[in-house]
C-alpha positions in Angstrom: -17.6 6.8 56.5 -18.7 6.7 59.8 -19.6 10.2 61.7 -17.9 11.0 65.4 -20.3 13.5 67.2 -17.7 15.6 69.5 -19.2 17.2 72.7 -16.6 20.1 72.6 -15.3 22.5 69.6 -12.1 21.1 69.5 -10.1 17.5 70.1 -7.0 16.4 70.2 -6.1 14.3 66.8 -5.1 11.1 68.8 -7.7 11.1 71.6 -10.0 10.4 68.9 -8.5 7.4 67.5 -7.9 6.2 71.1 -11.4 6.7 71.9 -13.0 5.9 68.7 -11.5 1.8 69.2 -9.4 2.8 66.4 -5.9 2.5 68.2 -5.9 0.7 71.9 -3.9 3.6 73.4 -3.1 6.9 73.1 0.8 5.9 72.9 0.1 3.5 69.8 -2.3 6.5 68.6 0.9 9.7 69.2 3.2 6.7 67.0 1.1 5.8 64.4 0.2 9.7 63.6 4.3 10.0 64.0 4.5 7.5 61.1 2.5 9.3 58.9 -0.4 6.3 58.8 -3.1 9.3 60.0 -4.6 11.4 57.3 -6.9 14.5 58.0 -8.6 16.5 55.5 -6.9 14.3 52.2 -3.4 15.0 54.3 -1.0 13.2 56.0 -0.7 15.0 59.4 2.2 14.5 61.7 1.2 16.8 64.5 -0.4 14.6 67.2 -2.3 17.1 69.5 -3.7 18.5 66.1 -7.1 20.0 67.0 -9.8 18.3 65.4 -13.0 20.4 64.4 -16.7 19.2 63.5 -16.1 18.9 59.5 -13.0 17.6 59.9 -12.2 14.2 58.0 -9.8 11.7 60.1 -8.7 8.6 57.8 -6.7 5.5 59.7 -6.2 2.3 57.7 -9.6 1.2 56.1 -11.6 4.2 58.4 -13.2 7.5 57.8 -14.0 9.3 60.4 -16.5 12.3 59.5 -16.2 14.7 62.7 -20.0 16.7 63.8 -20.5 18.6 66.4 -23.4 18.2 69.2 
């Protein structure tokens, strides 16, 4: 699991796999989360601009994503 340090309270759901290298662009990022490949918290979540708090647990693929705040 790797940790994401966020510099604000709350993220959007696919900016973080765009900027984390997970995804290339946020496009690819809004349909994979649309296809139900994006887990958050043990659940599939379909919402894309889902806000993403530090504790928060993103799972793409082979990658965890543990979320802390500054």
């Amino acid at each position: 699991m790797r940790d994401v340090m966020l510099s604000k309270p709350a993220v959007e759901l696919y900016k973080i796999l765009k900027f984390e290298g997970l995804i290339s662009s946020g496009g690819e990022a809004k349909a994979a989360i649309d296809a139900g490949l994006v887990k958050v918290n043990g659940e599939i979540e379909t919402r894309k601009r889902r806000q993403i708090n530090a504790g928060d647990i993103i799972e793409f693929g082979n990658e965890q994503l543990q979320m802390r705040l500054l």
